[in-house]
VMD Tcl script that draws the C-alpha trace (Angstrom):
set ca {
  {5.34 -4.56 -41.27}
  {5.50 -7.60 -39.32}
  {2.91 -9.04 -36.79}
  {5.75 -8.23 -33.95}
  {5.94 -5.20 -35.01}
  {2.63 -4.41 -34.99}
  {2.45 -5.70 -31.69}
  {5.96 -3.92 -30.69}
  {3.70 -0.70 -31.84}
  {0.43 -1.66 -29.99}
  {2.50 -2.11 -26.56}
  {4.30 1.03 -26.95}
  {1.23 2.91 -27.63}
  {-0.66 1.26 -24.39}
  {2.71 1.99 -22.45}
  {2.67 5.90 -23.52}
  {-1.25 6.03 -22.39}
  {-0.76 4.73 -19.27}
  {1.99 7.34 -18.46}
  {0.67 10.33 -19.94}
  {-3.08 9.45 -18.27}
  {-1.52 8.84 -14.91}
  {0.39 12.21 -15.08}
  {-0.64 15.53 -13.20}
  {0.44 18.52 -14.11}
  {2.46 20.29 -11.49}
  {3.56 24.17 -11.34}
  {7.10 24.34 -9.79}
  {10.37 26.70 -9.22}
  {13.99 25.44 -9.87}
  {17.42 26.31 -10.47}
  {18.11 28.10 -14.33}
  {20.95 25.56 -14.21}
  {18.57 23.04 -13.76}
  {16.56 23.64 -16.08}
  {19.39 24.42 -19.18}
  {20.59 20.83 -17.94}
  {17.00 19.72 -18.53}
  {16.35 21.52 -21.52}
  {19.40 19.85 -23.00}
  {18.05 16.42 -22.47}
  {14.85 17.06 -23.71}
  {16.88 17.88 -27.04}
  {19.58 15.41 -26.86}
  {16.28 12.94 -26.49}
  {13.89 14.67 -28.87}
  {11.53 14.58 -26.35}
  {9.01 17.14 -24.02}
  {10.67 18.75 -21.38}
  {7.64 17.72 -19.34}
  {8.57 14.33 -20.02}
  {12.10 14.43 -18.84}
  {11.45 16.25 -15.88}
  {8.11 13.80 -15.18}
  {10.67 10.66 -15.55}
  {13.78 11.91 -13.44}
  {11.00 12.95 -10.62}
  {9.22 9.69 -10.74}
  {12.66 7.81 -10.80}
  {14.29 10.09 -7.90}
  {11.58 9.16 -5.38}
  {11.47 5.88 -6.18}
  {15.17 5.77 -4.98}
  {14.40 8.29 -1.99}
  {11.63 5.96 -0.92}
  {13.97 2.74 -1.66}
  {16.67 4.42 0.25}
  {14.36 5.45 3.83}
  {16.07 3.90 6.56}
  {13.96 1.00 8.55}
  {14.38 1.65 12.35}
  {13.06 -1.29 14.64}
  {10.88 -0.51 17.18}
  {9.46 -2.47 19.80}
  {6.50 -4.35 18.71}
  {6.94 -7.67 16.72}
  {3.92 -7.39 13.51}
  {5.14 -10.38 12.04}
  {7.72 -13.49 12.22}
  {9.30 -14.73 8.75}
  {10.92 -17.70 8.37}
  {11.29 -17.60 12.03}
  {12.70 -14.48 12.44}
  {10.46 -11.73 14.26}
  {9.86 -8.55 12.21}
  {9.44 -5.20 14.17}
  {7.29 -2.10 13.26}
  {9.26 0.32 11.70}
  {9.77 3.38 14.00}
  {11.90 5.50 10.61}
  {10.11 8.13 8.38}
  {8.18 5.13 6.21}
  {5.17 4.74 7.94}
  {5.00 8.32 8.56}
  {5.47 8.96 5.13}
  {2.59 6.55 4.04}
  {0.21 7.77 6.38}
  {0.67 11.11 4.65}
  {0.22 9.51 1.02}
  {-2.77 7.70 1.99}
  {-4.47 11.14 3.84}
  {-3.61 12.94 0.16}
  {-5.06 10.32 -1.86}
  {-8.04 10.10 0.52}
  {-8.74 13.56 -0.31}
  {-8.93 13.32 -4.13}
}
mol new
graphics top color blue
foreach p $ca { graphics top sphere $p radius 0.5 }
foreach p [lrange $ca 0 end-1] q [lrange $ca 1 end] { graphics top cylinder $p $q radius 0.2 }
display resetview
């Protein structure tokens, strides 16, 4: 075994840490489909349920979020490269505000 490796190893460990110590578990309801369709990735993957269903969640909202239409409003917050930016008005902001209040509270 090889320095890189070694290293490989070492980054993979600090990678898995990070995710499983940033992780919350969660009691939820879906769909028996659902979860026969997640059961068989988990075995296709040789890997936790819990860690399928923790990765397709984290990777679905990232694309919600990405995909949360801006909507101008009136008030200019900023100009870049000369162009005026406008407050977004769309379900962002709002959506933040409610992130922030929930992380306030823990």
């Amino acid at each position: 075994m090889g320095n890189e490796s070694l290293s490989r190893l070492l980054n993979e460990w600090e990678n898995r840490a990070r995710t499983i110590n940033g992780r919350k578990e969660e009691t939820l309801s879906i769909y028996q489909c659902d979860s026969v369709k997640l059961e068989a990735l988990a075995m296709m993957y040789k890997l936790p349920k819990a860690d399928v269903v923790a990765t397709l969640l984290h990777e679905a909202l990232n694309e919600l979020e990405a995909k949360m239409p801006y909507v101008p409003g009136n008030k200019v917050i900023r100009i870049e490269d000369g162009e005026e930016i406008y407050e977004d008005k769309g379900p962002m902001p709002r959506y933040l505000a409610e992130q922030k209040k929930l992380m306030s509270a823990t």
